[in-house]
N, C-alpha and C positions, 0 to 999 in steps of 0.2 A: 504494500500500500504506500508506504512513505517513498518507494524509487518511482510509484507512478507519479504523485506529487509532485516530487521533484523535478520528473521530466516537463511536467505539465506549467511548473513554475519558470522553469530555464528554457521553455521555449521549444523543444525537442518533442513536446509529445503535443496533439492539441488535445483539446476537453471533451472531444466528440472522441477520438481515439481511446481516449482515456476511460470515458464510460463505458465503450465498446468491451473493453478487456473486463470490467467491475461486473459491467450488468449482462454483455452480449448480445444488447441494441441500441441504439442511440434515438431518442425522442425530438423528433423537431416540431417545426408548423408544417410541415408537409405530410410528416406520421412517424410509424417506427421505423428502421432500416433495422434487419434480423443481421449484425453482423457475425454473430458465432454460428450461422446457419450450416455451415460448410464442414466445421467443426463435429455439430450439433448430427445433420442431415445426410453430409457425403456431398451437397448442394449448395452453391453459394445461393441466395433471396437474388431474384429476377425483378426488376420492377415494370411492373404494368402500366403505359403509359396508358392506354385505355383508358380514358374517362378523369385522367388528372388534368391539371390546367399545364402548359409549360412550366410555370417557376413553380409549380412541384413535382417536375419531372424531374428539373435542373437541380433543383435543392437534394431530392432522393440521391439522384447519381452521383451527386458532388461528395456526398455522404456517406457512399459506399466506397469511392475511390480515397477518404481519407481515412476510414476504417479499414478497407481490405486490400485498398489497391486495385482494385479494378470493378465496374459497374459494365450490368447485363442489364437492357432495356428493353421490352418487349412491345408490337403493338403503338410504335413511336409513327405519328405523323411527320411529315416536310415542317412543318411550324415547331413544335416541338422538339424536331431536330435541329433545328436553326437556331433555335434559343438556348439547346446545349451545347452547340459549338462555340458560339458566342462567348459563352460564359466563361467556357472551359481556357479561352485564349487567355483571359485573366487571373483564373485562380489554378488551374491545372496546364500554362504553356507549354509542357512539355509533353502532355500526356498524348496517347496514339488514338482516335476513333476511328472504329471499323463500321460499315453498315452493309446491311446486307438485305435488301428489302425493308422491311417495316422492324427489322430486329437492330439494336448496335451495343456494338461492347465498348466499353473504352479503358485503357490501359494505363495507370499514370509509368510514369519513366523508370523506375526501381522493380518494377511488377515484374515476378519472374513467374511466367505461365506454368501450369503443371504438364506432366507429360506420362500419357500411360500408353502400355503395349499391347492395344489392344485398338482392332478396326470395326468401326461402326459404318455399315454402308444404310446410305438413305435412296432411296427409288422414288420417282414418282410418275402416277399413270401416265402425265398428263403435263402439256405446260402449265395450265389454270391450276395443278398444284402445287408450282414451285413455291408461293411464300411460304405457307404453312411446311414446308422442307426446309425453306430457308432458317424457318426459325430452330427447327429443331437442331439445322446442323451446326447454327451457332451453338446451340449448348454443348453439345457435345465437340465439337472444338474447343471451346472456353475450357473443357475437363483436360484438355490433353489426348485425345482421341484422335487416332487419325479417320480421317475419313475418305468414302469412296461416294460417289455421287452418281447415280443413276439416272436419267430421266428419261420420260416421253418412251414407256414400255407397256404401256395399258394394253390388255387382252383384247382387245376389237383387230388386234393385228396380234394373236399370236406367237408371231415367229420373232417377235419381235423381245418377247418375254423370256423365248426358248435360248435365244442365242447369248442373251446374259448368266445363263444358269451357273456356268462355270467361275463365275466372276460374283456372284450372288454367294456362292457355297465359302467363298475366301472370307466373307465379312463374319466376325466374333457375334454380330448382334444387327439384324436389321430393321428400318424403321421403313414401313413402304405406306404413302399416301396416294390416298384415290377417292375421285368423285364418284356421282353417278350410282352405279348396284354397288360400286364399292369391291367389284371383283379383285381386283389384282393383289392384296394381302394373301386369300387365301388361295388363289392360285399357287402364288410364291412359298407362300408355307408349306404345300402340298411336293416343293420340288425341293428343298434344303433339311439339313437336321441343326440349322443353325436358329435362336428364337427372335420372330418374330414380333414384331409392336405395329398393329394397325392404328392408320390415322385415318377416318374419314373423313373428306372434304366436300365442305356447302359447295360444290361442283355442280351443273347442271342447272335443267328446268323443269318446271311440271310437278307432277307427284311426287314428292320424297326430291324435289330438287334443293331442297335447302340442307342437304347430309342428311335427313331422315333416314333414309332410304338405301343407304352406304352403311350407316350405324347399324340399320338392325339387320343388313345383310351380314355383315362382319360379324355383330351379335352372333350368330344362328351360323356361323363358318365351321362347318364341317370339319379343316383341318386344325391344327393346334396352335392358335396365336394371341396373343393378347390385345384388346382394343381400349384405346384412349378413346373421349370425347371429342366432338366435331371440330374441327380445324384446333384441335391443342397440340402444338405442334413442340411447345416448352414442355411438358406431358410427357410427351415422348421420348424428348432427346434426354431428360431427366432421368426416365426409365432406362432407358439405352447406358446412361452413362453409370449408373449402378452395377447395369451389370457390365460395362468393360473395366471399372472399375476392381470390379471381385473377379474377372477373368484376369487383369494384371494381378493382380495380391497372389492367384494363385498359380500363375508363371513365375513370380517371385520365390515364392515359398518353391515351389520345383527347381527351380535353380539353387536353393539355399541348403537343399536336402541332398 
């Protein structure tokens, strides 16, 4: 207690950091940031920009990058991304932002990313599901994962599914997104002994066009895969990174034995 103090007196630690370590979140006007979530979870806290104003986007992030060193933004508009780059020139100039659709991480300068042995491959049917891909494969980057990227292999063209299989069976853990009936998870599950995470996507029109109809296909999927909710595509890559997570630990331990 008294060397947190101290840092926090001499300038070295700040008060946000400081309660981060006491309590393992820090309270602002924007909300709480979970910084011991990673710790806690296996999971750094994502923050939703969804339904926040910018400046408590900017506040959340700023908050995470001075407690953990790096912030995961989920669901960010063009506005709301503006207002964190902005800010960031000022309080964090050195820091690195990645975006990648509607998801962004940002790195301050000292941040040294994790790194695990272990490949997470993401598929998607479809172009129309690249963000909801996009997002998951942020997360599972941010973990240290490497990753393999699949796209534009939906079952209305078979041969198109068949010719990745070999490249599909390499990945530790796959995460495959699809509108519409939502076929191609369980396609794919039915061709690998590797597991599965389906993501349905609000794809399509008509009946069940809003991911209904993908959900409860997935639901009722004959072969063996696990399905997230409609377009969670943070869900997924969360899931995915647990388990390449514990497929590293136990490449670790194999090598250790």
């Amino acid at each position: 207690m008294r060397e947190l103090l101290e840092a926090v007196a001499d300038g070295s630690l700040s008060p946000s950091a400081a309660e981060a370590q006491l309590r393992g979140y820090v309270t602002g006007e924007a909300g709480r940031f979970d910084a011991a979530r990673k710790q806690r979870r296996g999971i750094p806290e994502a923050i939703l920009a969804e339904g926040k104003s910018a400046p408590q986007v900017v506040a959340l992030a700023e908050t995470a990058l001075e407690t953990t060193g790096r912030a995961l933004v989920t669901r960010a508009d063009d506005r709301q991304v503006e207002a964190l780059e902005a800010s960031l020139e000022e309080t964090f100039p050195d820091a690195t932002l990645e975006r990648r659709g509607s998801t962004v991480r940002v790195l301050a300068a000292d941040y040294e990313p994790p790194s695990l042995e272990a490949t997470v491959g993401i598929v998607t049917a479809g172009t129309v599901d690249g963000p909801v891909a996009d997002e998951a494969e942020v997360v599972c980057a941010d973990a240290g994962a490497t990753i393999d990227r699949i796209d534009d292999i939906g079952v209305a063209a078979l041969n198109r599914t068949l010719d990745q299989v070999d490249r599909l069976c390499e990945a530790d853990v796959l995460i495959v997104a699809a509108g519409r009936e939502g076929a191609l998870p369980t396609v794919i599950a039915g061709l690998v002994d590797t597991p599965v995470i389906a993501v349905p996507v609000s794809s399509g029109y008509g009946h069940g066009g809003d991911g209904e109809a993908a959900l409860a296909g997935l639901l009722q999927s004959c072969t063996v895969l696990s399905v997230v909710n409609i377009d969670a595509g943070f869900v997924a890559g969360a899931q995915a990174t647990l388990i390449a997570r514990a497929i590293n630990g136990a490449r670790d331990d194999g090598r250790s034995n």
